[in-house]
C-alpha positions, -999 to +999 in steps of 0.1 A: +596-194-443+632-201-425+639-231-408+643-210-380+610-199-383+596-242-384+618-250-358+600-226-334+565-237-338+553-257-315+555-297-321+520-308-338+499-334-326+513-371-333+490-386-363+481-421-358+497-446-380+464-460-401+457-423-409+488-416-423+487-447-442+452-440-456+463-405-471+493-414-481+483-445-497+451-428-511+471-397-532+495-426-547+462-444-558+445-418-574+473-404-590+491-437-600+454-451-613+449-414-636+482-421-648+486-458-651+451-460-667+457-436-696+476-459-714+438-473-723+433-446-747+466-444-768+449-466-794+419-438-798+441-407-792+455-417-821+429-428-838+410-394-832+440-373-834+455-391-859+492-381-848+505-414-850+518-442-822+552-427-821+543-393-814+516-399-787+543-421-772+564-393-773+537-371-747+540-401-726+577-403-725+581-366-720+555-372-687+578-401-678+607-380-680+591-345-665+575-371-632+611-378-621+623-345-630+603-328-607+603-352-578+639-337-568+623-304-567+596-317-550+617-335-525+638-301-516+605-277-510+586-302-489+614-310-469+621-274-464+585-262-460+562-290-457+545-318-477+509-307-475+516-273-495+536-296-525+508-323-522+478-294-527+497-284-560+507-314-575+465-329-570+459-300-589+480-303-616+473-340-617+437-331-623+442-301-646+466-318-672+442-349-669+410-331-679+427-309-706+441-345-728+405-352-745+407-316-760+444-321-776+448-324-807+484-318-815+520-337-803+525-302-785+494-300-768+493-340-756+528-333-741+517-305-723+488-319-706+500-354-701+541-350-702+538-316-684+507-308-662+497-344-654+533-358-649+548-328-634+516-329-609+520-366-603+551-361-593+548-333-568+524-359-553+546-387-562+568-413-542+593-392-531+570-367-511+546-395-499+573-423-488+594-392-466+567-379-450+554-419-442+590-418-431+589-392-412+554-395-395+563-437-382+577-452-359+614-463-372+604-500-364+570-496-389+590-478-420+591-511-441+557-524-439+544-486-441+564-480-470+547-511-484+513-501-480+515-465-495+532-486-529+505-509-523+480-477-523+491-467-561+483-504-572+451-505-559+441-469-577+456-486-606+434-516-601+403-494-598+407-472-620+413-495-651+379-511-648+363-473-638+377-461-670+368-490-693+333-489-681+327-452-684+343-455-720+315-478-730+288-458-719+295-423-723+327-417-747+365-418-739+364-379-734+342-379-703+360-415-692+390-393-687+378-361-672+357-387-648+387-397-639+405-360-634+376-349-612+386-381-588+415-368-580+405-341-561+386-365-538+424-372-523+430-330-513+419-338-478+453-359-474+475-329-478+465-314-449+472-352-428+507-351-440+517-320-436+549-306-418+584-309-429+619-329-416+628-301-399+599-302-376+605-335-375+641-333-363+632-310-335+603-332-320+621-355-319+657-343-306+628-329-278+615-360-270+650-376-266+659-350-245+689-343-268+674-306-278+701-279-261+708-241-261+732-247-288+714-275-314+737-292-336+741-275-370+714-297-394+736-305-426+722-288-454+708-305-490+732-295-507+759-311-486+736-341-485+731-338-523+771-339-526+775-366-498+749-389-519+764-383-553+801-394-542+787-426-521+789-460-548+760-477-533+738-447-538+751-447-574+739-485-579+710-479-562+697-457-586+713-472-619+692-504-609+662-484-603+669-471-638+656-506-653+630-502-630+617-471-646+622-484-682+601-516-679+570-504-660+565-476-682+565-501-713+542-519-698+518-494-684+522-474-719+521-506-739+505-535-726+471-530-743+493-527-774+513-558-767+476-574-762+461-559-796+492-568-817+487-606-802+451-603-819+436-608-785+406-591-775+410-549-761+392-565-730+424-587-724+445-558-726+425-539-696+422-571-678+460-571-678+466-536-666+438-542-638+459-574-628+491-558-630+477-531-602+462-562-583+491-582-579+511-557-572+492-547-542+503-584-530+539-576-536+539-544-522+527-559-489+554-590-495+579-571-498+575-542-472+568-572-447+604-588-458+624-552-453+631-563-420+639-595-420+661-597-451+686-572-465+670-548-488+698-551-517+689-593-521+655-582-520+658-562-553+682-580-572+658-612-563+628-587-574+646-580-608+657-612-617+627-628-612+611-601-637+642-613-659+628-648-663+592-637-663+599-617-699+618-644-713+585-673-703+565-650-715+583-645-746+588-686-753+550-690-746+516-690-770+494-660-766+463-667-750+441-649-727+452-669-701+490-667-709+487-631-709+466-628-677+491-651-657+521-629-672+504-593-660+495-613-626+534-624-618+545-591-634+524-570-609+541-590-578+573-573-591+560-541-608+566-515-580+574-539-554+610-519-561+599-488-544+601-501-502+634-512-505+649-486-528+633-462-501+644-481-474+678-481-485+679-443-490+668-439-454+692-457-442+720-450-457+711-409-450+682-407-424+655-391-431+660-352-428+670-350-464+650-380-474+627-365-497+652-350-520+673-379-523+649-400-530+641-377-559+672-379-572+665-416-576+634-416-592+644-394-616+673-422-624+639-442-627+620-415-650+648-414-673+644-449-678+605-449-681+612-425-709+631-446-727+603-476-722+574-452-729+589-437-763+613-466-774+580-491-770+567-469-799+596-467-820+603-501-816+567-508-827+567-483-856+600-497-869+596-537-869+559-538-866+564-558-831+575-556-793+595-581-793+631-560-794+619-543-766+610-578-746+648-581-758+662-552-740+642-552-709+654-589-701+693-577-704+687-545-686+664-563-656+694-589-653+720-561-653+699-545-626+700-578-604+737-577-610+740-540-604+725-544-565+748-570-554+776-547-543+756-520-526+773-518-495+739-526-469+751-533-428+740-569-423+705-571-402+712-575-364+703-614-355+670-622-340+675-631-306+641-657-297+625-646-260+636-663-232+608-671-206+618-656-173 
């Protein structure tokens, strides 16, 4: 379909807010709980499989990898052709890959369903999709707590679905625990058709509700142009080099948290305790920190975000480890986990707007993916070479205080000053 042709249908209804929010928020929970969750089971994949730690976390690095690589793409169909049509695929894929894992048995076969169905899925219904068409579908003034609430949305399914899964396992098997999970999925398909439409619709309604729509519209610059314009801008460069860090410490600990747990000769319990907390919490940050996009700058707000994950690794490190020490670590970890995502978004929309929003924020999760394959697969190495975690504790306090650094000279306007009301 040309954008000639979505330019000429006729505006769609407006969607209220909460609705857009419950859709949005609902596809990032059930695919960020199916995904967050299966780090559960690398203990009995391998067990079953007998494959090995480093190659399993080799499928999960792949799927870190292949989620950002396909947000991009993603990003340029549904901002050409709509988000409902790139949503209805991706829950789909999500499920398929999901359903398939219990019935691999090879490295080959675990990166296809989980580094290439259930990631490449995941992301078609990822961030990038769901944050643009939030984006798009609020009011300018709402973007930051909005944004907050659909990150919150992937915590909570990551929340619910740790428990779900654990308790499944222990009745009926770890097979059916995660094709129990790959059926829930498809409870979200409904969403798709709520956020539907693309930014050029978008554009039009509202150039026709400004009044600003003439016989002779404005040529609409093109992604690629926008592509280019992003890729020479510096701040746009940082931006996604810090969100880079980002991507390598939450996959390590989504991937290896119940690791970290066994290898501290804790209980598995502790392990999905920690994972459930992790989700928690961060539903807490999420809201913090979509409340505080408009009132602070955005680039304090994540080099404050990955410092204090900085300091939280290095306590950690210096501390026993008890189940309590380990539940208070997941819980102050989840208040920073993806409490990265509003402002990173935030920033991207306004540096750019949001006709093109979708794609560039693509580009910067895939920065983030890189990194997540690096945690996922380097958490394995690491663990199969020194018979620890603790190198990679190592890295990911340098790199999280590099990222707090690397924010710093993003060039952000300052936030207009609040003006108090004046009684008349």
């Amino acid at each position: 379909m040309s954008d000639a042709a979505t330019l000429a249908r006729p505006p769609r209804p407006a969607v209220p807010l909460a609705l857009v929010l419950l859709a949005a928020g609902g596809v990032f929970a059930v695919t960020m709980g199916a995904r967050q969750s299966m780090g559960l089971f690398l203990s009995v994949i391998n067990s079953t499989t007998g494959l090995g730690l480093a190659s399993i976390s080799l499928a999960f690095g792949v799927g870190q990898l292949w989620w950002g690589l396909t947000q991009p793409v993603a990003g340029l169909i549904a901002d050409r052709y709509g988000a409902g049509r790139v949503l209805l695929l991706g829950l789909a894929l999500v499920c398929l890959g999901t359903a398939l894992v219990p019935l691999m048995t090879t490295t080959f076969g675990l990166i296809v369903a989980i580094g290439v169905l259930a990631a490449g899925g995941a992301g078609f219904a990822g961030p990038s999709v769901l944050l643009s068409a939030t984006a798009r579908l609020a009011p300018p003034e709402k973007r930051g707590i909005a944004s907050g609430i659909v990150n919150a949305g992937g915590s909570f399914g990551q929340f619910i679905f740790v428990p779900i899964a654990q308790g499944i396992t222990a009745v009926a098997g770890w097979a059916i625990a995660i094709q129990s999970m790959a059926a829930i999925v498809l409870l979200a398909l409904p969403a798709a058709w709520v956020l539907r439409g693309s930014s050029a619709q978008a554009a039009s309604v509202a150039a026709a509700r400004s009044g600003a729509a003439t016989s002779a519209p404005a040529k609409r610059e093109s992604a690629r142009e926008a592509i280019r314009r992003a890729m020479h801008d510096p701040s746009y460069l940082l931006l996604a080099a810090g969100f880079f860090v980002c991507g390598f410490h939450v996959a390590f600990i989504a991937t290896h948290l119940p690791g970290v747990v066994a290898a501290c000769q804790l209980p598995p319990s502790v392990g999905a305790w920690a994972l459930a907390i992790v989700g928690l919490f961060n539903i807490v940050g999420s809201f913090a920190v979509g409340w505080a996009v408009g009132r602070w700058r955005m680039k304090s707000l994540l080099s404050l975000i990955y410092a204090a994950r900085a300091v939280a690794v290095l306590l950690f490190l210096l501390a026993p480890k008890t189940e309590a020490v380990v539940l208070v670590f997941a819980a102050f970890i989840g208040l920073t986990y993806l409490s990265t995502v509003p402002p990173t978004a935030g920033l991207v929309a306004k540096f750019f707007g949001t006709a093109h929003m979708a794609t560039l924020f693509g580009f910067v999760m895939l920065s983030h993916q890189i990194g997540g394959f690096l945690g996922a697969w380097l958490g394995g190495k690491a663990f199969e070479w020194t018979g620890s975690y603790d190198w990679m504790w190592y890295a990911d306090i340098v790199l999280a205080t590099g990222a707090a650094l690397l924010n710093l000279p993003i060039r952000e306007a300052r936030l207009a000053p609040r003006v108090a009301a004046v009684p008349a």
